[in-house]
C-alpha positions as CSV (number, residue, x, y, z in Angstrom):
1,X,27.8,24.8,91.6
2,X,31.7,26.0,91.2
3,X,31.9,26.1,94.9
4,X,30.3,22.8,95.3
5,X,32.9,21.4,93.3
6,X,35.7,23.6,95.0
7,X,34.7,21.6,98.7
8,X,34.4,18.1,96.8
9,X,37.9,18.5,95.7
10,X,39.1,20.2,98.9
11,X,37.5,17.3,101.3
12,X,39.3,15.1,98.7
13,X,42.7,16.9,99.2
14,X,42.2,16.9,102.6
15,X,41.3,12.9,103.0
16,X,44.4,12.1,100.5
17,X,46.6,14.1,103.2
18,X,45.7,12.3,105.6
19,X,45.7,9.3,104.5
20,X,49.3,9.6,103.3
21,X,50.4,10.9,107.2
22,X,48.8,7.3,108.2
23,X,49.9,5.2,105.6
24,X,52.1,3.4,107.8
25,X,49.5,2.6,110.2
26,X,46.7,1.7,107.9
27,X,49.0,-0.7,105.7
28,X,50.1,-2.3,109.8
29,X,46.1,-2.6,110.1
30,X,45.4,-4.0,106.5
31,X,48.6,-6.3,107.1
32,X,46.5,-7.3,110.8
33,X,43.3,-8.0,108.3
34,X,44.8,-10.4,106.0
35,X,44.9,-8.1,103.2
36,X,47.9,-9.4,100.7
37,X,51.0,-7.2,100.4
38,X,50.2,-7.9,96.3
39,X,46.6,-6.7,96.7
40,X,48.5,-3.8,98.6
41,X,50.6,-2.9,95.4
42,X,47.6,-1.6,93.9
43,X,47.3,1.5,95.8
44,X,48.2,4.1,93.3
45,X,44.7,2.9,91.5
46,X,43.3,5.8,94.3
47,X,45.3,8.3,92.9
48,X,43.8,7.4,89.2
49,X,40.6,7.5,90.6
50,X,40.7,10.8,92.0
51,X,41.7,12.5,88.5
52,X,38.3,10.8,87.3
53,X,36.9,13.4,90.1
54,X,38.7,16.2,88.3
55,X,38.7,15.1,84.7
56,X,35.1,14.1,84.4
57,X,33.7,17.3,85.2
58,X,36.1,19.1,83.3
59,X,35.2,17.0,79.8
60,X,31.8,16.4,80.4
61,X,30.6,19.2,82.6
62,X,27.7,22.0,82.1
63,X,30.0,24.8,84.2
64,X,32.0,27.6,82.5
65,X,34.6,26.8,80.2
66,X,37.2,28.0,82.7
67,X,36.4,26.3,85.8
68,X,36.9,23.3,83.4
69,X,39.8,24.5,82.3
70,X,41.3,24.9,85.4
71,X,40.3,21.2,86.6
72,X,42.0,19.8,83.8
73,X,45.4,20.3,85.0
74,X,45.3,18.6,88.3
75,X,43.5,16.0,87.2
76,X,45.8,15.1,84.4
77,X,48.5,15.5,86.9
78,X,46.8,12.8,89.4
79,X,46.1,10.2,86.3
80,X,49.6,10.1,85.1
81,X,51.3,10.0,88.2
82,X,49.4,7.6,89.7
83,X,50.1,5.3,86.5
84,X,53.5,5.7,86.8
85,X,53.3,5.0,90.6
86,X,51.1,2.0,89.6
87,X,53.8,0.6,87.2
88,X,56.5,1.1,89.8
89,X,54.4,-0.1,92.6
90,X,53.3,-3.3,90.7
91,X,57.2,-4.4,89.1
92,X,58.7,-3.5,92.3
93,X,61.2,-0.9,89.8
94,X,60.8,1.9,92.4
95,X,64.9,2.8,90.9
96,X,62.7,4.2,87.4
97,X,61.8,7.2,89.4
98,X,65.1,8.3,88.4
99,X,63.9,9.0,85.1
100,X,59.7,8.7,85.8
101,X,60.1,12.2,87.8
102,X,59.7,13.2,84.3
103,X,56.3,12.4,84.2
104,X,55.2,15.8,86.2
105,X,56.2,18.3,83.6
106,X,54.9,16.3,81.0
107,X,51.3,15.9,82.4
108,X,51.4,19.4,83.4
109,X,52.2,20.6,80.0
110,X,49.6,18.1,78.7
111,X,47.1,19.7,81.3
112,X,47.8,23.4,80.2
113,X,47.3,22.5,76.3
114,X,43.8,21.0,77.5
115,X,43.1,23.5,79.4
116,X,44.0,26.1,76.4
117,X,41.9,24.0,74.2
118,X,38.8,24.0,76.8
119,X,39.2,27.6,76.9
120,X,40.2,28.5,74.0
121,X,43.5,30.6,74.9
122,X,46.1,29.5,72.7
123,X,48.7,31.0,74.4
124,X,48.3,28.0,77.1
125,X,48.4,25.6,73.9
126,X,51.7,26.7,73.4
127,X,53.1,26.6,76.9
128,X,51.3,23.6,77.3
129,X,53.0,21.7,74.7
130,X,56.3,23.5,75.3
131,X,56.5,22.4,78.9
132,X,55.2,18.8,77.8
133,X,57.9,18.5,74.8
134,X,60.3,19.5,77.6
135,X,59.2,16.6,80.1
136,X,59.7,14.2,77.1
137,X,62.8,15.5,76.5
138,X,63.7,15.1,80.2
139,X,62.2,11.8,80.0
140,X,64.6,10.2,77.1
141,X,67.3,12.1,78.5
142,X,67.3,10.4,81.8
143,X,65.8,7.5,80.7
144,X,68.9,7.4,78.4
145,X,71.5,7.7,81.1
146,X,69.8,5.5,83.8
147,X,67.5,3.4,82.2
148,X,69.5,0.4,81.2
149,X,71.6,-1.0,78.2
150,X,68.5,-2.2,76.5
151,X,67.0,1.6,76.9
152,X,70.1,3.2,76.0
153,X,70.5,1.4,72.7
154,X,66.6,2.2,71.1
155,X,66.8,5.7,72.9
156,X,70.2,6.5,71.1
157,X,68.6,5.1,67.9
158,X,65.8,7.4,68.1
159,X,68.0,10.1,68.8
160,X,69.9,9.2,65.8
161,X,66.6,8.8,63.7
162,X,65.4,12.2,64.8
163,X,68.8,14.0,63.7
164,X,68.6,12.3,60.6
165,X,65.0,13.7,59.8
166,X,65.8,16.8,60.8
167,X,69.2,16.9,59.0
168,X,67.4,15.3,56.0
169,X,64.8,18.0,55.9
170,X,67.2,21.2,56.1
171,X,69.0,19.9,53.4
172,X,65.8,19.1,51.8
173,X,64.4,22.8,51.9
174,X,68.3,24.2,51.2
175,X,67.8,22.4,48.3
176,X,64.8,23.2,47.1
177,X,65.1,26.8,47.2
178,X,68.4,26.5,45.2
179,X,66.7,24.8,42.7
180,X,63.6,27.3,42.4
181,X,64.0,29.4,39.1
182,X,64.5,32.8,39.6
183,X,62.4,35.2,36.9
């Protein structure tokens, strides 16, 4: 069965490469078809589709709990990218890739912490979610600097609210433990 699966997703790799060397020529034929440059926007929906290919089997499937594992990854990979392309692809914003890049740590962090949770290796948990944390980080950092004055302004606030917590919750603890009564 795992080598069933392993020529699916190769034929699919292999049909997505191609398809990407000819994009210029099949959106010329499309555009000789009729087919609306709007309808056209809607590409990246392929991409989502394909992690469906990958994900499905890897929540749902009978086969060992590593082979699941492992299609996890890419398949979270495909699904947030091509929602991210999506969004770009549909608003016409294609300059928020100069903070949306960030999206491909992220999903592969969030692949390896569901791949450590299919498997059960917690070690993968933890790179996982460190890998993820830094593609958010990544995210507000950039987002931050190129994202607009509107961004900027609930970014910085967060980033303020977060320091505050933080700050708030050392002092907290400092506190407490100067408090504590010693025997």
């Amino acid at each position: 069965m795992s080598r069933t699966i392993e020529l699916i997703a190769g034929i699919l790799l292999l049909a997505v490469g191609v398809a990407i060397l000819a994009g210029e020529w099949i959106r010329a034929f499309l555009a000789d078809l009729g087919v609306s440059p709007e309808l056209w926007a809607w590409w990246p929906m392929a991409l989502v589709v394909f992690s469906i290919f990958f994900l499905a089997p890897a929540i749902f499937g009978e086969q060992h709990r590593r082979l699941r594992a492992g299609m996890v990854i890419p398949g979270a990979m495909l699904a947030a990218v091509g929602v991210a392309l999506l969004y770009t692809s549909l608003t016409d914003r294609w300059e928020a890739w100069s903070y949306l890049w960030s999206v491909l740590p992220f999903s592969l962090g969030l692949g390896m912490y569901a791949a450590g949770w299919i498997a059960d290796a917690p070690a993968f948990k933890w790179i996982g979610a460190a890998v993820a944390a830094g593609g958010v980080v990544a995210y507000v950092a950039f987002a931050t600097a190129f994202g607009g004055e509107a961004f900027r302004l609930v970014a910085a606030a967060g980033i303020i609210a977060l320091g505050m917590a933080l700050t708030v919750g050392g002092l907290a603890e400092r506190l407490s433990r100067k408090t504590a009564v010693r025997p």
